[in-house]
Rosetta silent file (secondary structure, phi, psi, omega in degrees, C-alpha in Angstrom):
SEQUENCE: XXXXXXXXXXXXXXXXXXXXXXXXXXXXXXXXXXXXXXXXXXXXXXXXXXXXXXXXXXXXXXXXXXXXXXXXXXXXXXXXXXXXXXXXXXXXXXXXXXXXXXXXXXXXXXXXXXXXXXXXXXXXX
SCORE:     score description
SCORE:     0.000 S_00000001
   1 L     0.000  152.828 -164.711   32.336  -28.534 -146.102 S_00000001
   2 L  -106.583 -168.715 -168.661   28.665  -28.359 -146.186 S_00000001
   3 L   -72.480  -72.386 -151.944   25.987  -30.879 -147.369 S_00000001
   4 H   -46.870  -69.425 -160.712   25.382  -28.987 -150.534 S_00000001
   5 H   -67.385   28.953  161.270   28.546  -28.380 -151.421 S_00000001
   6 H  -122.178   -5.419  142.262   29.779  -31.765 -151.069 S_00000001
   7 L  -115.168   58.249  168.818   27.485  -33.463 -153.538 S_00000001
   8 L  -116.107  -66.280 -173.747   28.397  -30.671 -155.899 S_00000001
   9 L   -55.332  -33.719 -136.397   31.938  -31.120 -155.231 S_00000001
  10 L  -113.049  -78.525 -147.683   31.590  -35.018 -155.314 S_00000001
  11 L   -89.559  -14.361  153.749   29.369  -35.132 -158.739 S_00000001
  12 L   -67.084  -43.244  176.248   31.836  -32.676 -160.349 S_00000001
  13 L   -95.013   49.914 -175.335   34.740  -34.598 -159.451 S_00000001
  14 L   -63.117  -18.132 -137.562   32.936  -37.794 -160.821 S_00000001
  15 L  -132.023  -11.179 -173.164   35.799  -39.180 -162.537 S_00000001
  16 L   -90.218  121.549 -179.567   38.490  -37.604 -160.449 S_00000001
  17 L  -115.971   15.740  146.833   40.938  -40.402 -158.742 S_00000001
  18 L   -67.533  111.910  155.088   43.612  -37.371 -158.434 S_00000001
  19 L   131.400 -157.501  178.833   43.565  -35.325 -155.071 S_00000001
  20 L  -140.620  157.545  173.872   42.177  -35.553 -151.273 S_00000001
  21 L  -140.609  125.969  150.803   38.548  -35.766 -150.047 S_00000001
  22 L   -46.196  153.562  165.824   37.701  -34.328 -145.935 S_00000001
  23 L   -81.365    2.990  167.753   35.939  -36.646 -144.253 S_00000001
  24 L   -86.620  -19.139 -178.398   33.051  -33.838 -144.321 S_00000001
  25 H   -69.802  -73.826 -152.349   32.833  -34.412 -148.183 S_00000001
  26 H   -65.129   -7.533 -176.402   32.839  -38.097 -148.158 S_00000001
  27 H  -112.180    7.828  131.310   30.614  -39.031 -145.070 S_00000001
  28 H   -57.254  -71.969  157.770   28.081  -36.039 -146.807 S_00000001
  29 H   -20.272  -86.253 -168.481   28.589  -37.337 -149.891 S_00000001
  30 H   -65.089  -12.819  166.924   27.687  -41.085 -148.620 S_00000001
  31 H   -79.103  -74.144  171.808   24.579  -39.916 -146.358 S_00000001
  32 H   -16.907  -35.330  171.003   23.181  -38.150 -149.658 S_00000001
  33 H   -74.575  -62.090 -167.584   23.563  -41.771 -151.439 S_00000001
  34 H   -48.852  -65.255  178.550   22.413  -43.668 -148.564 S_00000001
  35 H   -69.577  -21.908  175.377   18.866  -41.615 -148.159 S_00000001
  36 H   -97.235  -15.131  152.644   18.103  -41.151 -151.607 S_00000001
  37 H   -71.273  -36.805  147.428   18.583  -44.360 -152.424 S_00000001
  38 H   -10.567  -46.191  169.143   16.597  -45.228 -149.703 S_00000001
  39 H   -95.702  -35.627  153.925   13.335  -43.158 -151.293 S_00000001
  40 H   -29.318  -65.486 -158.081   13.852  -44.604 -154.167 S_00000001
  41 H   -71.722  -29.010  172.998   13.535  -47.721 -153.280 S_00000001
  42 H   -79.598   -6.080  161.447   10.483  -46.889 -150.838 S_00000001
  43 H  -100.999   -8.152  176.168    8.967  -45.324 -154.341 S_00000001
  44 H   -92.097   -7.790  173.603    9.972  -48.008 -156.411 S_00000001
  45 H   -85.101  -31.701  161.318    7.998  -50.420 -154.115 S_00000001
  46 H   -82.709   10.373  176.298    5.103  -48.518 -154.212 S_00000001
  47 H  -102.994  -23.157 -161.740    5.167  -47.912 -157.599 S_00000001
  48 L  -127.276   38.960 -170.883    6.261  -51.887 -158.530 S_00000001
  49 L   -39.894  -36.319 -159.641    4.837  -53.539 -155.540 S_00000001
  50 L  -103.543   16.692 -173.101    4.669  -56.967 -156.965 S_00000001
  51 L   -98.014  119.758 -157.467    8.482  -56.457 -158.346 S_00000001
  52 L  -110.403  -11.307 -171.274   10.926  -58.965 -156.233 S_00000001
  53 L   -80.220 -151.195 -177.441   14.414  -57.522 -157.485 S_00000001
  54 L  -101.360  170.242 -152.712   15.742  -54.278 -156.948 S_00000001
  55 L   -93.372 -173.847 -168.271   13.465  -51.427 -158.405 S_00000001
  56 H   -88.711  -30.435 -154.645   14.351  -49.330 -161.723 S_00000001
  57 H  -107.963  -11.065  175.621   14.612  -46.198 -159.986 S_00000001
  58 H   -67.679  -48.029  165.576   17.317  -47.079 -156.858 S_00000001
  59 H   -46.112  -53.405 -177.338   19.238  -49.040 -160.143 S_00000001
  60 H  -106.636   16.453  154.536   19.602  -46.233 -161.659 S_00000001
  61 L   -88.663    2.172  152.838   20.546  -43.942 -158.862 S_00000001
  62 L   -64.432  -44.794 -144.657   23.014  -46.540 -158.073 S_00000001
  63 L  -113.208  -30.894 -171.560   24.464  -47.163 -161.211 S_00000001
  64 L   -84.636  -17.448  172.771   24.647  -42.990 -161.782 S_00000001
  65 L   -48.098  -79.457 -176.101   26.369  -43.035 -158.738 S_00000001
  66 H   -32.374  -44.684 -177.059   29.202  -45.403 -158.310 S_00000001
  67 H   -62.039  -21.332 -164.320   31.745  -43.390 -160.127 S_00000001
  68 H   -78.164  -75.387 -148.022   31.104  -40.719 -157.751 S_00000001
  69 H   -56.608  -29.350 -161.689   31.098  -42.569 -154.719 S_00000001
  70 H   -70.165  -23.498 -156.080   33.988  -44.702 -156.084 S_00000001
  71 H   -96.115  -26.171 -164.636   36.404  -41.178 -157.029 S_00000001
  72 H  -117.514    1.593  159.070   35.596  -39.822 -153.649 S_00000001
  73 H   -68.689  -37.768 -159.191   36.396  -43.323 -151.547 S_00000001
  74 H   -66.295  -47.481  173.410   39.826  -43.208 -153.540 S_00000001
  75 H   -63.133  -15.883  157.893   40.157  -39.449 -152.404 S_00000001
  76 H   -49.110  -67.868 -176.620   39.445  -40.440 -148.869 S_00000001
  77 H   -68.207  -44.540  161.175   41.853  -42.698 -148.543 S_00000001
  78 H   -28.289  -74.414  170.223   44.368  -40.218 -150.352 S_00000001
  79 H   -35.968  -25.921  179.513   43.701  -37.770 -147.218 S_00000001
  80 L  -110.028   29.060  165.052   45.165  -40.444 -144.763 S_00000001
  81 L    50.949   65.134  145.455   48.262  -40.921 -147.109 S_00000001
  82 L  -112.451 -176.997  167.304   47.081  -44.496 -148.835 S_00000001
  83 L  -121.323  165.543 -173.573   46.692  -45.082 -151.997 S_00000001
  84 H   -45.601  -70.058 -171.100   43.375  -45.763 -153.905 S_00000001
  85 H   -30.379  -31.480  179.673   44.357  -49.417 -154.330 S_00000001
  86 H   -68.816  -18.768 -179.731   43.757  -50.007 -150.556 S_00000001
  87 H   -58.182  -53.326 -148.210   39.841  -49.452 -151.208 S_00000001
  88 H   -71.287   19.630  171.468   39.782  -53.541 -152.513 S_00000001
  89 H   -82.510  -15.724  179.389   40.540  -54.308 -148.646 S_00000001
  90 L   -78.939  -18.558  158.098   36.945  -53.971 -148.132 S_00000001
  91 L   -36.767  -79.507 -174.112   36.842  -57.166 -150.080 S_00000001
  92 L   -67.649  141.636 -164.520   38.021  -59.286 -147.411 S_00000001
  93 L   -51.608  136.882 -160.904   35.108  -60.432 -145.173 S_00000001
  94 L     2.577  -11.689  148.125   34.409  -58.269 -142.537 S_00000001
  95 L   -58.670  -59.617  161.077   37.825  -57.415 -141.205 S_00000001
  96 H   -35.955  -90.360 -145.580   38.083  -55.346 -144.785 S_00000001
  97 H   -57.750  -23.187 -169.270   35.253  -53.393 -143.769 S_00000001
  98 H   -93.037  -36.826 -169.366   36.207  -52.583 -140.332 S_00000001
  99 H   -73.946  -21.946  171.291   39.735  -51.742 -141.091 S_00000001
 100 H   -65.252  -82.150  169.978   38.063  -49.430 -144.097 S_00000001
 101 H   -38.155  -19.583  145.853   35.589  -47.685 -141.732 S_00000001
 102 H   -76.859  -35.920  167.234   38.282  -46.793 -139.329 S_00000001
 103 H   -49.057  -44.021  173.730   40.370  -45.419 -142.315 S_00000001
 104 L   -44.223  -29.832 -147.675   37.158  -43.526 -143.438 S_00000001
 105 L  -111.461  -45.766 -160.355   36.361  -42.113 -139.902 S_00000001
 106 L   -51.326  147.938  170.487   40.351  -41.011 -139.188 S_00000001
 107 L   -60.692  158.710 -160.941   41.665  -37.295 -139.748 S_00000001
 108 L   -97.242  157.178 -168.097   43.185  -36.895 -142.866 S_00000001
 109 L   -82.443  145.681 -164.911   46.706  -36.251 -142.834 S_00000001
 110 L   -67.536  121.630 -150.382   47.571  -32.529 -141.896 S_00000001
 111 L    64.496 -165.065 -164.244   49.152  -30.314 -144.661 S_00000001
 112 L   -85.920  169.389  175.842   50.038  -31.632 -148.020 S_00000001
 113 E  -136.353  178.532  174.888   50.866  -35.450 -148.555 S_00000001
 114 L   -79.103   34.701 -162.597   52.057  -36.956 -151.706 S_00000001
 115 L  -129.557  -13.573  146.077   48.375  -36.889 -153.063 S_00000001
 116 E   143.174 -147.717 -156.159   48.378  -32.811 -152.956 S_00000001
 117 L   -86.971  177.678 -158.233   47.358  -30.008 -150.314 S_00000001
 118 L   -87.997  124.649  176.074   45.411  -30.333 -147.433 S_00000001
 119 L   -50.113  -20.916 -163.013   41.477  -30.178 -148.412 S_00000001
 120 L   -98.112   -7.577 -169.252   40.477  -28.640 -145.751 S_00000001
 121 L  -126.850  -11.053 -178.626   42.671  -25.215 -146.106 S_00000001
 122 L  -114.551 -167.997  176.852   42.674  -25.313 -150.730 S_00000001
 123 L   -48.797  172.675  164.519   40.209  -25.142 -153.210 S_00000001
 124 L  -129.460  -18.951  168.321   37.533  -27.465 -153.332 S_00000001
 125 L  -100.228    0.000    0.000   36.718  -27.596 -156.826 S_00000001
């Protein structure tokens, strides 16, 4: 899957917790978040220099976000045959995170699972 068509895929499926996500969607996906919030936030300081929180325009590329990013963590983990519910592992203090970020990085399981066909061989929308 390509850049584009993985925040296409991604902002189309905002709401969708149904399904599998490649690890080319979601680690696309999450660089696309990662840099544009990034310029945001380097334009919201130079537009609000004297502003100590976070800026108006990263907030709301954040906040337009999350559903996305949240629908296409769930579908991640769905590709390695978990269930969504395993995302709150990133909760616990840094072991959650590490044990998430190897699930995140691992091939997805090959053929269908009980979360539908293999992403990388069906549709994408």
């Amino acid at each position: 899957m390509t850049f584009n068509q993985s925040i296409e895929t991604c902002l189309v499926k905002y709401v969708t917790f149904s399904g599998r996500a490649s690890r080319s969607e979601f680690w696309w996906f999450w660089l696309f978040c990662f840099v544009v919030n990034g310029l945001l936030t380097w334009v919201d300081r130079g537009l609000f220099p004297d502003f100590a929180g976070s800026g108006i325009f990263s907030t709301l590329f954040a906040l337009g976000t999350f559903l996305p990013s949240l629908a296409v963590q769930v579908r991640r983990l769905h590709d390695i045959d978990r269930s969504g519910w395993w995302f709150l592992i990133i909760l616990v203090p840094l072991v959650g995170l590490i044990v998430w970020l190897v699930w995140a990085v691992r091939e997805g399981t090959l053929g269908s699972n009980r979360f539908g066909d293999d992403p990388r061989h069906g549709a994408r929308l």
